[in-house]
ChimeraX commands (.cxc) that place a marker at each C-alpha (Angstrom):
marker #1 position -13.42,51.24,-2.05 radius 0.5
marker #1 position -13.95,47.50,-2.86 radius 0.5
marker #1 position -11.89,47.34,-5.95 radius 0.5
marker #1 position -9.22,48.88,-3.87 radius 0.5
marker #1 position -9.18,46.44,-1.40 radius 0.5
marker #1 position -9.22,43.71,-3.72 radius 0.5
marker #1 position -6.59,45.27,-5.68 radius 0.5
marker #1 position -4.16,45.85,-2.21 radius 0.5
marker #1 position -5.00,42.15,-1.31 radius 0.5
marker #1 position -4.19,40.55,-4.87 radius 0.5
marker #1 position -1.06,42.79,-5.00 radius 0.5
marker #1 position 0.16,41.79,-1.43 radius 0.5
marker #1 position -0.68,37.70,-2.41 radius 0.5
marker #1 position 1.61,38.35,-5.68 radius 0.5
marker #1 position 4.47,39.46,-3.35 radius 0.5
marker #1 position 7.34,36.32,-3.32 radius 0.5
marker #1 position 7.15,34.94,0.68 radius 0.5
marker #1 position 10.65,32.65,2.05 radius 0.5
marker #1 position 9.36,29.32,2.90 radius 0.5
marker #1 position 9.80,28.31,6.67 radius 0.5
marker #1 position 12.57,26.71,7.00 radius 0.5
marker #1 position 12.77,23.61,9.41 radius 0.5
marker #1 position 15.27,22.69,12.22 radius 0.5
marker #1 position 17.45,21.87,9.84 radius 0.5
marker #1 position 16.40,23.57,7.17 radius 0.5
marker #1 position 15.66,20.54,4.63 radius 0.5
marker #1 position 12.49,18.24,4.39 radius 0.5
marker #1 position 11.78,16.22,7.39 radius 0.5
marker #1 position 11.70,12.59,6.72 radius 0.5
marker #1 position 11.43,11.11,10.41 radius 0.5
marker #1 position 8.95,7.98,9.98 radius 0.5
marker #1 position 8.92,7.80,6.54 radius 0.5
marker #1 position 10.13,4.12,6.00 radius 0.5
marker #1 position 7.53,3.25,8.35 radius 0.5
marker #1 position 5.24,5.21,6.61 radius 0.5
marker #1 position 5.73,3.24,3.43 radius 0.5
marker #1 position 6.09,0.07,5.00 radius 0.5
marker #1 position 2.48,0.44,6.77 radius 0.5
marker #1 position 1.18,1.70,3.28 radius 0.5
marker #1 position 2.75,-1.12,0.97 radius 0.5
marker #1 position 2.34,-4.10,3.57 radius 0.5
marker #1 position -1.30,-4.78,2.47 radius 0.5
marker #1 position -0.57,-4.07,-1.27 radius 0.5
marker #1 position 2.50,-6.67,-1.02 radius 0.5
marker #1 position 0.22,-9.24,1.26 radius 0.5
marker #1 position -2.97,-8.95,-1.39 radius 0.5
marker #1 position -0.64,-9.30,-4.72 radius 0.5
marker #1 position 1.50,-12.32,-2.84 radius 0.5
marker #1 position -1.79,-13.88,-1.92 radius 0.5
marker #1 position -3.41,-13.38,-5.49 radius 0.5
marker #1 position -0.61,-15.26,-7.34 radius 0.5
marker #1 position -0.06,-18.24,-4.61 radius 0.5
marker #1 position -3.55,-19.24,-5.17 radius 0.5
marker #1 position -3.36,-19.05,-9.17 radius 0.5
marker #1 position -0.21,-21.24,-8.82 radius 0.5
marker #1 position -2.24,-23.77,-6.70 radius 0.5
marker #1 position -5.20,-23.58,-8.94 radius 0.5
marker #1 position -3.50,-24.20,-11.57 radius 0.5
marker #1 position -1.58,-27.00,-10.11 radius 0.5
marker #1 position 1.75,-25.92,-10.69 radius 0.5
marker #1 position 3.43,-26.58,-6.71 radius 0.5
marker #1 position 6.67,-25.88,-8.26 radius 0.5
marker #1 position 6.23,-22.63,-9.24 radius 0.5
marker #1 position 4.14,-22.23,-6.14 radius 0.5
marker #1 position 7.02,-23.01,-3.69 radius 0.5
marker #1 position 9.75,-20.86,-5.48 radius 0.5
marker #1 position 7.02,-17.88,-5.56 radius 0.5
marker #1 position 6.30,-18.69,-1.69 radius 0.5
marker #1 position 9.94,-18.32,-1.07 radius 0.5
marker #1 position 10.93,-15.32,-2.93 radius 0.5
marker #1 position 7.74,-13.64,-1.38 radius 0.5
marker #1 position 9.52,-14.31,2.07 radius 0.5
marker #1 position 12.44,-13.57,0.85 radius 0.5
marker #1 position 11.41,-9.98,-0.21 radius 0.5
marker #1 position 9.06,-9.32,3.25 radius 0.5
marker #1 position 12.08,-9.94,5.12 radius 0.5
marker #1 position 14.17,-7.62,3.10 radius 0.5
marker #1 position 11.64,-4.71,2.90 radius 0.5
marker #1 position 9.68,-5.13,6.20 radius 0.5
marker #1 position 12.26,-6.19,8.89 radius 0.5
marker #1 position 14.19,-2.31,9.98 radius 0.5
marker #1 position 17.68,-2.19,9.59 radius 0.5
marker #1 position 17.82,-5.38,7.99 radius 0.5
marker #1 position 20.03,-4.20,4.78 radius 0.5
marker #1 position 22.08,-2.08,7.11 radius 0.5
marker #1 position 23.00,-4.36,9.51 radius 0.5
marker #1 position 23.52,-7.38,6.47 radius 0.5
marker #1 position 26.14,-4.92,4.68 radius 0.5
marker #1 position 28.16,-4.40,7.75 radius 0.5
marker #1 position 27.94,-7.76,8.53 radius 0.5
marker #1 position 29.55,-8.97,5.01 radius 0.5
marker #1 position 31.84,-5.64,5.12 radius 0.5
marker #1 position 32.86,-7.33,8.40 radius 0.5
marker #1 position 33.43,-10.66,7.11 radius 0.5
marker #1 position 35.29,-9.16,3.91 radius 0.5
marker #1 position 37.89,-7.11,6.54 radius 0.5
marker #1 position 36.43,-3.93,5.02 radius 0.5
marker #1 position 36.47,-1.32,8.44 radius 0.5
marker #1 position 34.04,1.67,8.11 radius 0.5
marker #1 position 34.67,5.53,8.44 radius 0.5
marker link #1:1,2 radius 0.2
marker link #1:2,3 radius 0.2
marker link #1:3,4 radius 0.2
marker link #1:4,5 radius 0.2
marker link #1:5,6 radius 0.2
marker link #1:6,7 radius 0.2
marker link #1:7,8 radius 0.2
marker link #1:8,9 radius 0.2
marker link #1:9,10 radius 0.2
marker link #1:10,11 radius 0.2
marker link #1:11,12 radius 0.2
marker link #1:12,13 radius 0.2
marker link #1:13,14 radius 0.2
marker link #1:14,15 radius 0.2
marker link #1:15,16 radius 0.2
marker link #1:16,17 radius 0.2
marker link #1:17,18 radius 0.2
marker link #1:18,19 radius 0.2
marker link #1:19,20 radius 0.2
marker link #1:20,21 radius 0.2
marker link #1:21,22 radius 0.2
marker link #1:22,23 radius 0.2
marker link #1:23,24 radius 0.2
marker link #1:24,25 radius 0.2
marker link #1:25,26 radius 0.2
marker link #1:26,27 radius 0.2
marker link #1:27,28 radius 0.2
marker link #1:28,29 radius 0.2
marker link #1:29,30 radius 0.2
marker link #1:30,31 radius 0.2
marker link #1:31,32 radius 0.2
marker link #1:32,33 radius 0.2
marker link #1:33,34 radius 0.2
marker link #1:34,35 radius 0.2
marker link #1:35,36 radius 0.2
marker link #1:36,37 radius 0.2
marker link #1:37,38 radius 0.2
marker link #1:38,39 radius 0.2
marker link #1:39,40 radius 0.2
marker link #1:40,41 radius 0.2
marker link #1:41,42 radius 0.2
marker link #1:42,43 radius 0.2
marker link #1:43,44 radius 0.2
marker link #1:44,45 radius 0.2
marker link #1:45,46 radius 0.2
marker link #1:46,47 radius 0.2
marker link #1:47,48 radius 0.2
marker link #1:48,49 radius 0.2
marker link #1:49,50 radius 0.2
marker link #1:50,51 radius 0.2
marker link #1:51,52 radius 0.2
marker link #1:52,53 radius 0.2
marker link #1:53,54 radius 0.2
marker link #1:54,55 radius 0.2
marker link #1:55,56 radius 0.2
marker link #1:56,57 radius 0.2
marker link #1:57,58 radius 0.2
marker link #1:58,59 radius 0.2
marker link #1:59,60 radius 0.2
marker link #1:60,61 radius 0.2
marker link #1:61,62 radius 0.2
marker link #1:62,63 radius 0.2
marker link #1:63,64 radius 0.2
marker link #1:64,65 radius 0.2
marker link #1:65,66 radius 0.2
marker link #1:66,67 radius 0.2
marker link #1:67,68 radius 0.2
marker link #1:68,69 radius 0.2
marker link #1:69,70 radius 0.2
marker link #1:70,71 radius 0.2
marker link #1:71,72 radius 0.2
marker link #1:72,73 radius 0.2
marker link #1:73,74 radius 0.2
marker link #1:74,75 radius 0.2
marker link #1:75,76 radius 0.2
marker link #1:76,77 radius 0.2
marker link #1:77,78 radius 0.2
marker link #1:78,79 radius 0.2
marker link #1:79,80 radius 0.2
marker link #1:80,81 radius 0.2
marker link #1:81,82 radius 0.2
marker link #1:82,83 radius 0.2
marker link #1:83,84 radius 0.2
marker link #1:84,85 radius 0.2
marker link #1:85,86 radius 0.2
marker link #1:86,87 radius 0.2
marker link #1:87,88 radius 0.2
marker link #1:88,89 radius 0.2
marker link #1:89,90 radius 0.2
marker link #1:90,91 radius 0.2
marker link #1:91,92 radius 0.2
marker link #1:92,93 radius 0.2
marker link #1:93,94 radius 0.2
marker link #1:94,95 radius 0.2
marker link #1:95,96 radius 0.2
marker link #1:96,97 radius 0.2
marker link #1:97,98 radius 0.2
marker link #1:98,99 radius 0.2
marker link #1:99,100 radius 0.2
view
């Protein structure tokens, strides 16, 4: 009696199941930029911080000040939403390049 309800039971798991299908039908990816952006904004801030204070300690305030800037540079670009959307149809704009 016990095999044959573990046979029924590893039979019925073995039988192929649809996955459920969504709204749509494909993979829901509603939040996910701010998903990364919340996971990655410490990671950025702690490797940023790490080599700022090795260019200070090791006295090179050139290096330092490029690094600072290209670290802004790059928060803006990844952190601020819709920046890279709203920069390309800005310069599409500017070019005379109309959108579909």
């Amino acid at each position: 009696m016990t095999l044959k309800t573990i046979l029924l039971s590893m039979i019925d798991l073995a039988q192929p199941t649809n996955p459920p299908a969504g709204p749509t039908g494909g993979v829901n990816t509603e939040g996910l930029a701010d998903f990364l952006r919340r996971f990655f904004a410490p990671l950025f801030l702690v490797i940023v911080s790490v080599v700022a204070l090795f260019f200070l300690f090791t006295r090179e305030i050139t290096r330092f000040v490029q690094f600072i800037i290209l670290a802004i540079a790059i928060g803006v670009i990844f952190y601020v939403p819709n920046i890279i959307e709203v920069t390309a149809k800005a310069i599409a704009g500017a070019l005379g390049i109309t959108g579909g």
